[in-house]
C-alpha positions in Angstrom: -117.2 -7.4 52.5 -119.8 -8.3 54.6 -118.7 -9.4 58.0 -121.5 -10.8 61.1 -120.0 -10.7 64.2 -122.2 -13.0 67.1 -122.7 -11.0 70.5 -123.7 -12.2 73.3 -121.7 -9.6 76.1 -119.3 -12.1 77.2 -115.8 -11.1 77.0 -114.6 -13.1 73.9 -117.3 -11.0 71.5 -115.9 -8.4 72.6 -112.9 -9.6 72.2 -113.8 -9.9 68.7 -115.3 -6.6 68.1 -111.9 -5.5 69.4 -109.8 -7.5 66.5 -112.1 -6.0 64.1 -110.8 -2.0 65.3 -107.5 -3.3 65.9 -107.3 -3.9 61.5 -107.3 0.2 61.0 -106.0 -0.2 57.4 -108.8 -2.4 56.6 -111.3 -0.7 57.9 -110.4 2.7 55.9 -109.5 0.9 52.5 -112.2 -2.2 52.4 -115.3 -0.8 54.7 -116.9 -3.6 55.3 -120.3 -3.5 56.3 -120.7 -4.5 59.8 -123.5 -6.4 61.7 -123.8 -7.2 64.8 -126.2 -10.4 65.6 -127.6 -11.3 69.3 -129.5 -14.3 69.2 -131.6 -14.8 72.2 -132.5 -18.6 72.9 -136.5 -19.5 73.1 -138.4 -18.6 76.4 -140.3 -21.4 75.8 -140.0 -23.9 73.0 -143.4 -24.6 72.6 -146.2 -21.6 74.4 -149.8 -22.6 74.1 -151.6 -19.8 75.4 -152.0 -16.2 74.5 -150.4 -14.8 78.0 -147.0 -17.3 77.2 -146.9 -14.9 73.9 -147.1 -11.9 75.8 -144.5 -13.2 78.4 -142.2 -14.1 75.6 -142.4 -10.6 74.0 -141.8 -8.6 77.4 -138.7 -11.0 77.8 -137.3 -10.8 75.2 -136.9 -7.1 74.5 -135.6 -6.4 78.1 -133.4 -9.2 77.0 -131.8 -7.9 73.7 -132.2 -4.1 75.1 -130.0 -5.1 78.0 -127.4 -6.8 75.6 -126.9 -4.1 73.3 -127.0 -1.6 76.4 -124.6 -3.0 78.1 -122.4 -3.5 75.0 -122.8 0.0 73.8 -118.8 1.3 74.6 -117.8 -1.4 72.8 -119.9 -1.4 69.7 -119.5 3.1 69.8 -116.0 1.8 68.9 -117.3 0.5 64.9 -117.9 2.0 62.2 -121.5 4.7 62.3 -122.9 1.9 59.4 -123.0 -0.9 61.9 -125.7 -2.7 62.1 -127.3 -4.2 65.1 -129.7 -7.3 64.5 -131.2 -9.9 67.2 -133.0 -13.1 66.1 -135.1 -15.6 68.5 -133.8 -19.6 68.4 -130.8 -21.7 69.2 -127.6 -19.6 68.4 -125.1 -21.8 66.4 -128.1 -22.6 64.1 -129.2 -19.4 64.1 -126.0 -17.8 63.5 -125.3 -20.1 60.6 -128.2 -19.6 59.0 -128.5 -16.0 59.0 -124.9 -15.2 57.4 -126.1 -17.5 54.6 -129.3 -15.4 54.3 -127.3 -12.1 54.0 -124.4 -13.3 52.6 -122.0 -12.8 55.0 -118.0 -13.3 53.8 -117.0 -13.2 57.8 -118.1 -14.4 60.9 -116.0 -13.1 63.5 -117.1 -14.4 67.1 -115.9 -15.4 70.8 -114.8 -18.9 71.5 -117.0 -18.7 74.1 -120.0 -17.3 75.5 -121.1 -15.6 78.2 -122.9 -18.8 80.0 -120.0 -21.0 79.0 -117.9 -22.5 81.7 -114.5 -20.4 82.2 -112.2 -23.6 82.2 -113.7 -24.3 78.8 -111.8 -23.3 75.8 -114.4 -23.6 73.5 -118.4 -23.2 73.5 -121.2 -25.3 72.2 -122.3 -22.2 70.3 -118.8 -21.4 68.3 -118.3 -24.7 67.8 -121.9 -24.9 66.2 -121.3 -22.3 64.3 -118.0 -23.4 62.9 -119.7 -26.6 61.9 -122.5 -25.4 60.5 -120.9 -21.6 59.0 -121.1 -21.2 55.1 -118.3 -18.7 55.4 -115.0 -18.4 57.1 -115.4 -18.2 60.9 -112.7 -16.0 63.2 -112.8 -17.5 66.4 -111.2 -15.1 69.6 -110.5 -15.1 72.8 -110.3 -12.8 75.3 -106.3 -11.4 75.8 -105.2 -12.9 73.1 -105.9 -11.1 70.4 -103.2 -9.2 68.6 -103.1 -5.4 68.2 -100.0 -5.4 65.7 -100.9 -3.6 62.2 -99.2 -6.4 60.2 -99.6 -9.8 61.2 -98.1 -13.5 61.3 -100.3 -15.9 60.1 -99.7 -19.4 60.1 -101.6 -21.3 57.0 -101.9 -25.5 58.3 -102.1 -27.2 55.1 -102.0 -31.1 54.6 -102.1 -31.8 51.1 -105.9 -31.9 50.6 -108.0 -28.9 48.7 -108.0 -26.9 52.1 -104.8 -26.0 51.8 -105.6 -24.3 48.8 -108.7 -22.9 50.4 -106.7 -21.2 53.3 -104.1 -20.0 50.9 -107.2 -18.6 48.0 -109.1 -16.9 51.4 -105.5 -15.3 53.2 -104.8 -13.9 49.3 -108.6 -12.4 49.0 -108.8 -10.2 52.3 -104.9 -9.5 52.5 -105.6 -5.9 53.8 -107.2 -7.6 56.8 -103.7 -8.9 58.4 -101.9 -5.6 57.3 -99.5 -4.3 54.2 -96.8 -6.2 56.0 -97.9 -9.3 57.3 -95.9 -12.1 56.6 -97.5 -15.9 55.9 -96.0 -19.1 57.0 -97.3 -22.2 55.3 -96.8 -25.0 57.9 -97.1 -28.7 57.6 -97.3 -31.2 60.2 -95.7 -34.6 59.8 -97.7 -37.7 61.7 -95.8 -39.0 64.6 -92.8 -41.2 64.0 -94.7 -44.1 65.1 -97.6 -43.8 62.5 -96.4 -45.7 58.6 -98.6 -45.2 55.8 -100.7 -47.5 54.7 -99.2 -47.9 51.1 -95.6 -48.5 53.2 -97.2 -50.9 55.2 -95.9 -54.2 53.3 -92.1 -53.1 53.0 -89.9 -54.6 55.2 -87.6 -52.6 58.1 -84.9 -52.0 56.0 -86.6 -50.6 53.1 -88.8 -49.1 55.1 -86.3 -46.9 56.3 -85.1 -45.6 52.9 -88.5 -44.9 51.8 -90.0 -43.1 54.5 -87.9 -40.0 54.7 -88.3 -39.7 50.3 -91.9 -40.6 50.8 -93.0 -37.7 53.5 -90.3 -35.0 52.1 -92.9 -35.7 48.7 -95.9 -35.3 50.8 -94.1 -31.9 52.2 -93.6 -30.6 49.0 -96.9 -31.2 47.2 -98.9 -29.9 50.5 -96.8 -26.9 50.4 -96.0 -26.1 47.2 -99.7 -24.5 45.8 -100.2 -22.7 48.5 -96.9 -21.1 48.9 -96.8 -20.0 45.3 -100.2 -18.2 45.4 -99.1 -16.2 48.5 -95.7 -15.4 46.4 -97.8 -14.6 43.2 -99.7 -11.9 45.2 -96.7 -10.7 46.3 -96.8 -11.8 49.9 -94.1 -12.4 52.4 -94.0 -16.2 52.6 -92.2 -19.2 54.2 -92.5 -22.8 54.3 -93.0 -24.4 57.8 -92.0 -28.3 58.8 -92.7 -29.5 61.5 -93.2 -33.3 63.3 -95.8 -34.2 65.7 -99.4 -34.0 66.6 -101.1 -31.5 64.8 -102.9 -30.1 68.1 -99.8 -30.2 70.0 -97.0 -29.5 67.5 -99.0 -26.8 66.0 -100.9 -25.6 68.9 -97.2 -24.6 70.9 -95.3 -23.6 67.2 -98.2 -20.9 66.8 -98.1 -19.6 70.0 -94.4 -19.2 70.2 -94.4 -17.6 66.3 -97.7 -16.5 64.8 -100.1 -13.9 65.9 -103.3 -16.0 64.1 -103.8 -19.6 62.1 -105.7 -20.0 59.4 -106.7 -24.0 58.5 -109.5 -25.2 56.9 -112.7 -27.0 58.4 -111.3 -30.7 57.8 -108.1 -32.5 57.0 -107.0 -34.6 54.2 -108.4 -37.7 56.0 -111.8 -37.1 56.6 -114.8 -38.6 56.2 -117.4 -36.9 54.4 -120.1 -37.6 56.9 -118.8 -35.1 59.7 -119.5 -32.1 59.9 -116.2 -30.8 61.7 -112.7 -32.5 61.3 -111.5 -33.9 64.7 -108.3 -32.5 64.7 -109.3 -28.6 63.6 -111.7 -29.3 66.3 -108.8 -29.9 69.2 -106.7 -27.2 67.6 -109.4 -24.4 67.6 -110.0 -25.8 71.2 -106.6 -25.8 72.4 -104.6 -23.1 70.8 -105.2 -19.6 72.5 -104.5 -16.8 69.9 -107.6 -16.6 67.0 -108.0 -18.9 64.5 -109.6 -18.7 60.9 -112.0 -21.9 60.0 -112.3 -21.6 56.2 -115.4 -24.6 55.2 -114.9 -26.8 52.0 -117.8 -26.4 49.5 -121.1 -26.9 49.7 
């Protein structure tokens, strides 16, 4: 497994290198091979003359040196094989584009970076990243990332192809939440308020009888797939029901529960022209323990 982990020297990446010592288990049985990407943004975006070039050079080097200098406890605490990389350019797309060109199964990063406002939950650069990652992206934040061998982990599923996306990833890299961890696949009814649109002509009365039948069917096809993958590979697993908006509902279930979610990068009702689901993007912004973002395909 090959797993890219974005530094920067804020306290969330090394929150995340933390997570990443913090699975012992799967370090010793998987070794994964470990990089370590800084990616320093453009001096200039466009130099013209030679001395602009030799400007750049000077500054950046001092640049990544003082990174990785002033990062060196924490990255002493990897593997020996790590590897330490630093690219030139805008981060998210950097970041992106460099765990497609090596491959990268992981990318395990802050949720925010080191020039990111601290009342902000969430950067411009992980949230880049997530919209733009070809792999499954680990986002962490600083204090609350769990040191516990084996884990609870939440799987959001909705009834689209990313519940079974979730489910196929959590069953792939099971070492990585411990021998024990336990699964909960949780769905999220719609507010009360909110009818579908196929119940839309009934009147009250029948409307009544046919909404509980009609969302304890949508419960049961969301959940069923997922739950009896985790089961098949012998998992500890539970089904989760829950009413509400996903970013609230979820958001305070998790943190009172779980010790990580896993959801995929869109919901059932998005629209294929965006690049990040609305509502993944509000629960990756509001929840506070990490959250796996596994992408549909290509």
């Amino acid at each position: 497994m090959r797993v890219l982990v974005p530094i920067d020297g804020g306290a969330d990446c090394r929150e995340a290198i933390r997570f990443i010592n913090s699975r012992k288990s799967w370090l010793e049985s998987q070794k994964p091979q470990i990089e370590l990407l800084y990616v320093q943004k453009p001096y200039m975006e466009h130099p013209t003359e030679e001395g602009d070039f030799d400007i750049q050079s000077w500054y950046y080097d001092d640049k990544i040196k003082a990174v990785f200098d002033d990062m060196a406890e924490d990255i002493a605490t990897l593997p020996a094989n790590v590897i330490k990389t630093s690219k030139i350019g805008h981060p998210a797309k950097v970041i992106a584009s460099y765990a497609k060109e090596i491959g990268a199964d992981l990318i395990v990063m802050g949720a925010r970076g080191l020039s990111a406002l601290k009342n902000l939950y969430l950067g411009s650069v992980s949230l880049g990243t997530i919209a733009k990652a070809p792999c499954p992206v680990l986002v962490c934040r600083e204090h609350f990332t769990p040191r516990e061998e084996n884990l609870k982990i939440g799987i959001a599923v909705d009834g689209s192809g990313f519940g079974d996306r979730c489910t196929k990833f959590a069953v792939q890299n099971k070492e990585l939440f411990g021998k024990n961890a336990s699964f909960e696949v949780i769905f999220v009814h719609a507010d009360e308020e909110t009818v579908p649109s196929e119940l839309l002509d009934k009147g009250v009365t029948e409307l009544d009888k046919l909404l509980p039948k009609y969302e304890h069917e949508e419960y049961m096809n969301a959940i069923e797939s997922p739950l009896a993958q985790l089961k098949a590979a012998g998992l500890q697993a539970k089904p989760v029901e829950l009413r509400g908006s996903l970013q609230t509902t979820l958001t305070r279930y998790a943190d009172e529960n779980l010790n990580m979610v896993v959801m995929g990068s869109h919901g059932k009702g998005r629209i294929s022209s965006l690049v990040f689901g609305s509502s993944t993007r509000a629960m990756v912004a509001s929840c506070r323990m990490p959250i796996f973002i596994v992408p549909g395909e290509a």
